[in-house]
N, C-alpha and C positions, 0 to 999 in steps of 0.2 A: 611435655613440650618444653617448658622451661629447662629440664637436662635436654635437652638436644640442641636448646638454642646455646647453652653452656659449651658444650661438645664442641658445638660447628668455630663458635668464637677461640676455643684453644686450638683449633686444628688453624684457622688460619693466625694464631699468632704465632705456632709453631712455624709455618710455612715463610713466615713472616721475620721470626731470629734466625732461622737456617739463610734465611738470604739475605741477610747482615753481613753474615761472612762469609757465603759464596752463592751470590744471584746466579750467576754464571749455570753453575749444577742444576738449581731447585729450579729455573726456569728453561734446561731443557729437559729435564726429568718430566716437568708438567707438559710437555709438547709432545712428548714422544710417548706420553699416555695418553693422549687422544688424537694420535696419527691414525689409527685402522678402528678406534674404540668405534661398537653399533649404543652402547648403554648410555642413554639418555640421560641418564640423571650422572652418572660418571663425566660426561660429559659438560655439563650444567656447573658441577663442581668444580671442575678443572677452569673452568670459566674465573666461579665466581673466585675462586684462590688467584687468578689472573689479575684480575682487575682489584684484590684486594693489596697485592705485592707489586702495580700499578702505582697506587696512592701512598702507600707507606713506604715503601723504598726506592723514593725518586733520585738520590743518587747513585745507589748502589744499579739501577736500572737504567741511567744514563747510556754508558757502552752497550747497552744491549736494545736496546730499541728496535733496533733495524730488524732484528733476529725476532724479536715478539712479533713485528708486523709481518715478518715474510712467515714464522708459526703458525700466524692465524688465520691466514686465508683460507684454510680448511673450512669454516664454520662459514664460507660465503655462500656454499649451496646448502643450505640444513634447509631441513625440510619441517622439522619441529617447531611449532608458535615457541615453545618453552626456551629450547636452545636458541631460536634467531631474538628473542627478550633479553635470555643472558649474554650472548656474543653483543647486541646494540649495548646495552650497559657496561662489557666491557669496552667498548669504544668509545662510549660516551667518556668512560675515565683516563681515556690514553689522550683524549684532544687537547686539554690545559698543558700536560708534556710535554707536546710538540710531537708526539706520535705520528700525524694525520700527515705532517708536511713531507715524511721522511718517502721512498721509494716505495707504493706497495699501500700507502695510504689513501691516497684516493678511490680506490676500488673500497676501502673501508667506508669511506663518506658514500661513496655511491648505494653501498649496502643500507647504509640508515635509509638514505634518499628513495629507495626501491622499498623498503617497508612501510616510508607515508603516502606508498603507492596502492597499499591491499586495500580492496574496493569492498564493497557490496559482495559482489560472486563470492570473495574469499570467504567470508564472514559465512554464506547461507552454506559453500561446502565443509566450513568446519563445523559446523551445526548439525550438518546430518550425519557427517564421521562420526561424532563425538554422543547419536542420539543412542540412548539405552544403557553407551560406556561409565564407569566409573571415571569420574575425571578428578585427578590429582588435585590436589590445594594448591597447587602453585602452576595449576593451568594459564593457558594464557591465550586468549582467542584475537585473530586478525585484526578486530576493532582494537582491542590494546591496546597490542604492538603499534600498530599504526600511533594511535594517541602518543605513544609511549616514545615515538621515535621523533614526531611534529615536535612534542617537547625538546625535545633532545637538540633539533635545529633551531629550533627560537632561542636557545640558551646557551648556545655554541653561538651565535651571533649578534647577542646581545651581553655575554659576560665574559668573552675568550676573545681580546682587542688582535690576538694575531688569526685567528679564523679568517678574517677578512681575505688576509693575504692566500688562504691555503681553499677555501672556495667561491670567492670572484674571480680567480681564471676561469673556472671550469662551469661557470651558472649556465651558462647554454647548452653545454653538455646535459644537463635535466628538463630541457624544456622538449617536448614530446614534437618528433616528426609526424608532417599531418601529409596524407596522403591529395596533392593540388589535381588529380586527375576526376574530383568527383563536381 
């Protein structure tokens, strides 16, 4: 375990000098490996190398922003607890950026906003998918995610002073139409 956790850390520091001196490349290289990718966990990676070339190379990632947000929409229908974990996390790390306000971000916040929505039903049918299966160590079931993602908006609005501006337009847009004919 500890050589793999050694491993994953040079792969993204590697990921991480290559886009020192051309983001441009290493961050459509990473996009255009998970345009058709079905492998989860390929998937998952690409993620996490996302959000780690996110946080360490905020300037070289400045002109490219737009292009991360309009790359990632992909990951708004995953069907995976594991992938919609690692896509919120990387979301969570693109919002101090100024990622969220750019064109393409709001459907980003609305994705978080749509995971502190998994209910009860999610939870009992991932339970019965998941009964007899071998499940991964870095599973991730609907309660999680959900917790994972409430965090995620309590701390985008209480540690990130320009959030205010990028979801107090749209607060109404999450509040649930109720059917007045009953």
């Amino acid at each position: 375990v500890a050589g793999a956790t050694k491993n994953y850390n040079e792969l993204l520091r590697c990921f991480e000098i290559m886009g020192q001196f051309n983001a441009h490349t290493v961050l459509s290289f990473l996009l255009r490996t998970v345009e058709n990718q079905r492998d989860l966990n390929m998937k998952i990676g690409v993620l996490n190398v996302l959000k780690h070339i996110t946080n360490r190379l905020v300037p070289q990632m400045k002109d490219l922003q737009s292009l991360l947000v309009a790359g990632v929409q992909v990951f708004k229908e995953e069907q995976s607890f594991r992938v919609r974990k690692a896509f919120s996390q990387l979301i969570a790390a693109m919002a101090p950026h100024g990622y969220l306000s750019l064109d393409g971000g709001q459907s980003l916040i609305t994705f978080i906003v749509n995971q502190c929505a998994l209910n009860d039903q999610d939870e009992e049918m991932y339970q019965d998918f998941i009964q007899g299966k071998s499940v991964p160590p870095d599973a991730c079931s609907p309660q999680e995610l959900r917790a994972m993602c409430e965090r995620v908006l309590e701390l985008w609005t209480t540690t990130i002073p320009e959030m205010e501006n990028v979801l107090w337009p749209h607060i109404m847009e999450f509040v649930p139409k109720t059917d007045r004919s009953e």
